[in-house]
C-alpha positions in Angstrom: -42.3 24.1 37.6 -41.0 27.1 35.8 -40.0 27.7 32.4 -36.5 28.6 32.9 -36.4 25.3 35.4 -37.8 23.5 31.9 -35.3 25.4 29.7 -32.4 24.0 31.8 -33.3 20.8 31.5 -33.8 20.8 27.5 -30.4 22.4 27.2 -28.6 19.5 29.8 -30.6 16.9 27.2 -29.1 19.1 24.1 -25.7 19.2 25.8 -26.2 15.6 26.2 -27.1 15.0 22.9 -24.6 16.8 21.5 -21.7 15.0 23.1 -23.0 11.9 22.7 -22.9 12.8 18.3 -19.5 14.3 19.1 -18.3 11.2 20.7 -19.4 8.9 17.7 -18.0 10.7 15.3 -14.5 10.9 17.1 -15.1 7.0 17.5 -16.1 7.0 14.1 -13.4 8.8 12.3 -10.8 7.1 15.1 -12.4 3.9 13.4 -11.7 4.8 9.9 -7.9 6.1 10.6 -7.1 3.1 12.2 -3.4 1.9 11.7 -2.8 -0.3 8.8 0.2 -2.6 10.0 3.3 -2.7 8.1 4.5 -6.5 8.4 8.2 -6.2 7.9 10.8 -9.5 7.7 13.9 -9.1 9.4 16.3 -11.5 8.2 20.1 -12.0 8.7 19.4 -14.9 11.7 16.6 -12.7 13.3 14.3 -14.5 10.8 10.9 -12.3 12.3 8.2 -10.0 11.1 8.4 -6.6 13.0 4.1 -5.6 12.9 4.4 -1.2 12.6 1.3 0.6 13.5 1.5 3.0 10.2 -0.1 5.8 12.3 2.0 6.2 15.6 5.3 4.2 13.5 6.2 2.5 16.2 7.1 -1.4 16.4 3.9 -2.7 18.0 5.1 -6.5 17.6 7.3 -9.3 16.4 6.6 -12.6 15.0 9.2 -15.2 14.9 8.8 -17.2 11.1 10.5 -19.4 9.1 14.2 -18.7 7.9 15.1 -16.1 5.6 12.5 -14.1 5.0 11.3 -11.9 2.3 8.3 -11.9 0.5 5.2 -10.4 1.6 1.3 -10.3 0.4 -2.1 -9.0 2.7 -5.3 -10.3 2.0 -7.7 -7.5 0.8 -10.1 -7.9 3.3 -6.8 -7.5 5.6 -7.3 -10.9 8.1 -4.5 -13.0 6.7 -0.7 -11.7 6.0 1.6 -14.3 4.2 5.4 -14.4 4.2 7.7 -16.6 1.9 10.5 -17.5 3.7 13.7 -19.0 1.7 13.5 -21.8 3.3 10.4 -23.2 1.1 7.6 -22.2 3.5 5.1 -19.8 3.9 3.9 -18.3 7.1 0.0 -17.3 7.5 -0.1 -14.6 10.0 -3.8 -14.1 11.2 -3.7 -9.9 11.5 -6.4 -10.1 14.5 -4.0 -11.9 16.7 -0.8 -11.5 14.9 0.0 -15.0 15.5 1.9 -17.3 12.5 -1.2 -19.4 12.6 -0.1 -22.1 9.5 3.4 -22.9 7.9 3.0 -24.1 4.4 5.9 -26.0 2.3 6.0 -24.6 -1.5 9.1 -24.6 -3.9 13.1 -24.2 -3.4 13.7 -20.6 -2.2 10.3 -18.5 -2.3 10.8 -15.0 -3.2 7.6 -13.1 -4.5 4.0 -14.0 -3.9 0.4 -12.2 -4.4 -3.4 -13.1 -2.9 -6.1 -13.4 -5.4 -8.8 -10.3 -4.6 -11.0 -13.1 -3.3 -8.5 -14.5 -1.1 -9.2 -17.9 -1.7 -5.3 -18.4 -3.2 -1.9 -17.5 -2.2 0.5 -17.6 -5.7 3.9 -17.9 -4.7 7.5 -17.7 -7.1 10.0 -20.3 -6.1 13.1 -19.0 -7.5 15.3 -21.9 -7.7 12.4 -24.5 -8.1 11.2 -22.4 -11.5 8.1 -22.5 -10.3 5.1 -20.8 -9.2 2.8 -22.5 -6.4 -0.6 -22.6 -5.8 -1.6 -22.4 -1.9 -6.1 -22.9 -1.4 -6.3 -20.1 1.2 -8.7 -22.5 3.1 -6.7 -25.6 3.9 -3.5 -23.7 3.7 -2.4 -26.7 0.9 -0.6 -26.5 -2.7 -3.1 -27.4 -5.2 -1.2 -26.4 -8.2 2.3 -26.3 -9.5 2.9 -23.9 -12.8 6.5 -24.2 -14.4 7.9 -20.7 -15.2 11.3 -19.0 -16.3 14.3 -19.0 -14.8 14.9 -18.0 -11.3 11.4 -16.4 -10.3 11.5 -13.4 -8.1 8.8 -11.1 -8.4 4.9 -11.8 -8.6 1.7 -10.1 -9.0 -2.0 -10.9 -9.3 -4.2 -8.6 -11.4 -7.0 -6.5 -9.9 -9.4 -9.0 -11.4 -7.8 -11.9 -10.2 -7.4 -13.8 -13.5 -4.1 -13.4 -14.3 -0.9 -13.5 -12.2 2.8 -11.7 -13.6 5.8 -13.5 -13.0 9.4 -12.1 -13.2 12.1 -14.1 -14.4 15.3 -13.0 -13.2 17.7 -15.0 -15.0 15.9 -15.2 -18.4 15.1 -11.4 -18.6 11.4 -12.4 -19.3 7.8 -11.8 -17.8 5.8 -15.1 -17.5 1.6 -14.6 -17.4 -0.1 -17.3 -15.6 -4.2 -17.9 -16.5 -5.6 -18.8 -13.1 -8.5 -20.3 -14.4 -6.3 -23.1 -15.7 -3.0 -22.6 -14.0 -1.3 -22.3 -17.3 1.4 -19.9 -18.7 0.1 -18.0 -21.5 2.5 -15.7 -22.5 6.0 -15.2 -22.0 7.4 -11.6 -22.2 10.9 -10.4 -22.6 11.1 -7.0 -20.9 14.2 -5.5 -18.9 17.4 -7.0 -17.5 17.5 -8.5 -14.3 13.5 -8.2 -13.8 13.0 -8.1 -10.2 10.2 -6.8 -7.9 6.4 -5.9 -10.1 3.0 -4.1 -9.4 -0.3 -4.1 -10.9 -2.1 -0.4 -12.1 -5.4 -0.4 -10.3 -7.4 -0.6 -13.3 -5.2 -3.5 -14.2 -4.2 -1.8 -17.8 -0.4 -2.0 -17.6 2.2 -3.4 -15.1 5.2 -2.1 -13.8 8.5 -4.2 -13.4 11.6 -2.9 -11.6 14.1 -4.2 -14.1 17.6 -4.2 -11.8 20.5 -5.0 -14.2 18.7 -2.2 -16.4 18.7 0.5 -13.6 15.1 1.3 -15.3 11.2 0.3 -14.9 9.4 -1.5 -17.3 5.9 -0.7 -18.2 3.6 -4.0 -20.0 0.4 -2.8 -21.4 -1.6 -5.9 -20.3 -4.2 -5.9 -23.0 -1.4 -7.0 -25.8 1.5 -7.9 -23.3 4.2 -5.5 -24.7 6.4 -3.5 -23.0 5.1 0.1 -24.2 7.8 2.2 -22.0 10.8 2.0 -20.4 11.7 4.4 -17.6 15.2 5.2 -16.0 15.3 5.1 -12.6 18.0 4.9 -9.9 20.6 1.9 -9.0 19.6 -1.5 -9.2 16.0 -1.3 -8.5 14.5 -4.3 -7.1 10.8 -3.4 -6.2 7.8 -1.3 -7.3 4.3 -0.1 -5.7 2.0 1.8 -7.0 -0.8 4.6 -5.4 -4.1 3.5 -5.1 -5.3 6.6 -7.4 -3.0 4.9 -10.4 -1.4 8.5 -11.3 2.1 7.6 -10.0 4.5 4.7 -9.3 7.7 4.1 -6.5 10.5 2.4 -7.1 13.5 2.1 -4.5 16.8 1.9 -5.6 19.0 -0.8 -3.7 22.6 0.5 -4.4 21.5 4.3 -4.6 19.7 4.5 -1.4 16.6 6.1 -3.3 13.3 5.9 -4.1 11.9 6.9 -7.8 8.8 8.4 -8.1 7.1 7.8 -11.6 4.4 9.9 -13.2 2.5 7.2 -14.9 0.6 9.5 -17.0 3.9 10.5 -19.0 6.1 7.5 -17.6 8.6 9.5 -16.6 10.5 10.0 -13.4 9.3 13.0 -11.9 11.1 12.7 -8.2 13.9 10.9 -6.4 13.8 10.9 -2.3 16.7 10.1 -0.6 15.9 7.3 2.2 18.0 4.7 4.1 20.6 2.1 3.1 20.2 0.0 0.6 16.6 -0.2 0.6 14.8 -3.8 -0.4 10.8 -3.3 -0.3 8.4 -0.4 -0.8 4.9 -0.5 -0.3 2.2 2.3 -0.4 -1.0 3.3 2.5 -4.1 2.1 1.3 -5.3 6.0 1.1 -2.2 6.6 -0.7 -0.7 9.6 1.7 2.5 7.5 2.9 5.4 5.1 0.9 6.9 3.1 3.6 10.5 1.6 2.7 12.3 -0.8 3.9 16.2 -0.3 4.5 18.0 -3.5 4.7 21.2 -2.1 4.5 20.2 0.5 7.8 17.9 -1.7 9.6 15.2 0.9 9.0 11.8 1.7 7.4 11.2 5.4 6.4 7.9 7.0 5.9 7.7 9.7 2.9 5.1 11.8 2.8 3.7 11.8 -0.9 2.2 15.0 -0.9 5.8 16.3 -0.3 8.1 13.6 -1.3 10.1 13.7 1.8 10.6 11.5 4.5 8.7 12.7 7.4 9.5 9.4 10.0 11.9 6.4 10.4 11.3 3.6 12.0 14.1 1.2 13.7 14.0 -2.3 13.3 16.0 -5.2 15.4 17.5 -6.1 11.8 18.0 -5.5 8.1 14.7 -6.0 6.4 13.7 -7.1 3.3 9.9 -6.9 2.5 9.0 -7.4 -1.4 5.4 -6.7 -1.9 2.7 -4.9 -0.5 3.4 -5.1 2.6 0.6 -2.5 4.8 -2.2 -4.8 5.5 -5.8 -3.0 5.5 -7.5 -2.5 7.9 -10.2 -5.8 8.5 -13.8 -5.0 8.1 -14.2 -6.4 11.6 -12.3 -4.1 13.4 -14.9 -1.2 13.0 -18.5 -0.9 13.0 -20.2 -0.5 10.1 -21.7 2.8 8.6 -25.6 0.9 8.7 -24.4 -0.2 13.0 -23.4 3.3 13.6 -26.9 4.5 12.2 -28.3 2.3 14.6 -27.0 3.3 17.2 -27.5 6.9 16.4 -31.2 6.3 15.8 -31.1 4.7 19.4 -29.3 7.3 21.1 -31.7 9.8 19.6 -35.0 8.4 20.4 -33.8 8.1 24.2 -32.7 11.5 24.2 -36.1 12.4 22.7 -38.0 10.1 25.4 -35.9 11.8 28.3 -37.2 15.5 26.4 -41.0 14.3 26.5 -40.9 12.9 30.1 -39.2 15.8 31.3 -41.5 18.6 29.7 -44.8 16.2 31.2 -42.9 16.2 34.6 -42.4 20.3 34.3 -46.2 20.3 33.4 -47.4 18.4 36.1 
């Protein structure tokens, strides 16, 4: 055979080759920019979840669950999405199949609740039952029952999963649980009409939407004082918080606004306009979108945080409600790991440089 005969086949293998890279990495980086779902309750007799793919915003799904809907918590590792519904259950969504896959029975009128970072508990804030109960993630049971202020709404579990923040609507007061022991201990009075709450990622201070006091209160969590107080909009009835730590949202039910605060100077250093009387806010696990849920609309806008504007809206059947963070990561499941894509690389490779070897010997021969 010829050279250049030889030379045309070592390109086509290269060409090969090279598309065959190309195409994992597209797979690859498709993998990793997978949609997070946004699981959004729609109350008001619809008494569903509408399931957003965060990437195209589009309603990819609805779930019917229990009545009233209105708190929401994701698993870390992203399989499990719980949602308290005022009629003293709890849905378990499995994210896989988005299927309610477990109804559990906690306290009079559930508002707020939070998954430990282990996912092994649920923590949920019964509002009229005072109470905060404690669901094992495995049998989908209450194990515990903590007494707290009055009228629980909002809850959060620390990064480190051993403590859990209460709000206390009616009392004006911040209730700390020890989940080693199930116990309250520490009671904080911060802002009026304490509603909606969020964790800092390093777990240093919390942030508490404080809605009779149209401002956002900050705890420093190693002495469990409220260090700052920051005015925000209207009534203010949840908080979330960027996964980098460096700033804070808060939307503003009765002025149709979201308040962006610099949590470096705990001040407010932005205000986006979105829907009506928005009730939820909730930030992308890579922190470039705040999704918000318009109850008063029947809409979810997207804003951009690079810009602060609203760059999509998404219609809903109904006027949602979704305290908590309610984008659930993507599960480890759905993509390939970075050690099976090597694999397979390695594989793809060595046939490539087989077909090479048996080609040149053929070209020799």
């Amino acid at each position: 055979m010829s050279i250049a005969f030889v030379s045309s086949h070592v390109r086509r293998a290269r060409s090969l080759l090279t598309a065959v890279l190309v195409g994992l990495l597209t797979l690859l980086g498709a993998g990793a920019a997978l949609a997070q779902n946004a699981y959004v309750p729609t109350g008001g007799g619809a008494n569903n979840v509408s399931v957003i793919n965060t990437v195209t915003n589009t309603v990819v799904g609805t779930l019917t669950v229990g009545n009233s809907p209105w708190g929401v918590a994701a698993s870390s590792d992203g399989t499990r999405v719980y949602i308290a519904n005022g009629s003293g259950t709890v849905s378990v969504i499995n994210t896989g199949t988005n299927t309610v896959i477990a109804t559990v029975t906690v306290g009079s009128q559930p508002r707020g609740l939070g998954v430990s970072p282990d996912g092994t508990r649920v923590y949920v804030a019964n509002q009229s039952s005072n109470t905060v109960s404690v669901i094992n993630t495995a049998t989908n049971a209450v194990v515990a029952t903590v007494a707290v202020g009055s009228q629980p709404i909002g809850l959060a579990v620390s990064p480190d999963g051993t403590r859990v923040y209460v709000t206390n609507f009616a009392d004006n007061t911040l209730s700390v649980i020890n989940t080693a022991t199930n116990t309250v201990v520490d009671t904080v009075t911060v802002g009026l009409g304490p509603a909606g709450l969020v964790v800092s990622p390093n777990g240093t201070r919390v942030y508490i939407a404080a809605n009779l006091a149209n401002a956002a209160s900050v705890l420093d969590t190693a002495t469990n004082t409220v260090i700052a107080t920051v005015s925000v909009g209207t009534n203010p009835i949840s908080a979330a918080v960027s996964p980098d730590g460096t700033r804070v949202y808060v939307e503003n039910f009765a002025s149709n606004n979201v308040s962006v605060i610099n949590t470096a100077t705990n001040a407010a250093v932005a205000t986006v306009s979105v829907g009506a009387n928005p009730r939820g806010v909730a930030v992308n696990p890579d922190g470039t979108r705040v999704y918000v849920a318009n109850a008063g609309s029947g809409t979810v806008s997207a804003i951009n945080t690079a810009t602060n504007a609203v760059v999509a809206t998404v219609t809903l059947s109904g006027g949602p409600t979704a305290i908590g963070p309610f984008i659930a990561p993507v599960a480890a499941a759905a993509v390939p790991t970075l050690s099976e894509w090597a694999l397979i690389l390695l594989g793809l490779m060595l046939a490539a440089g087989a077909a090479l070897y048996i080609q040149r010997r053929q070209a020799v021969a």
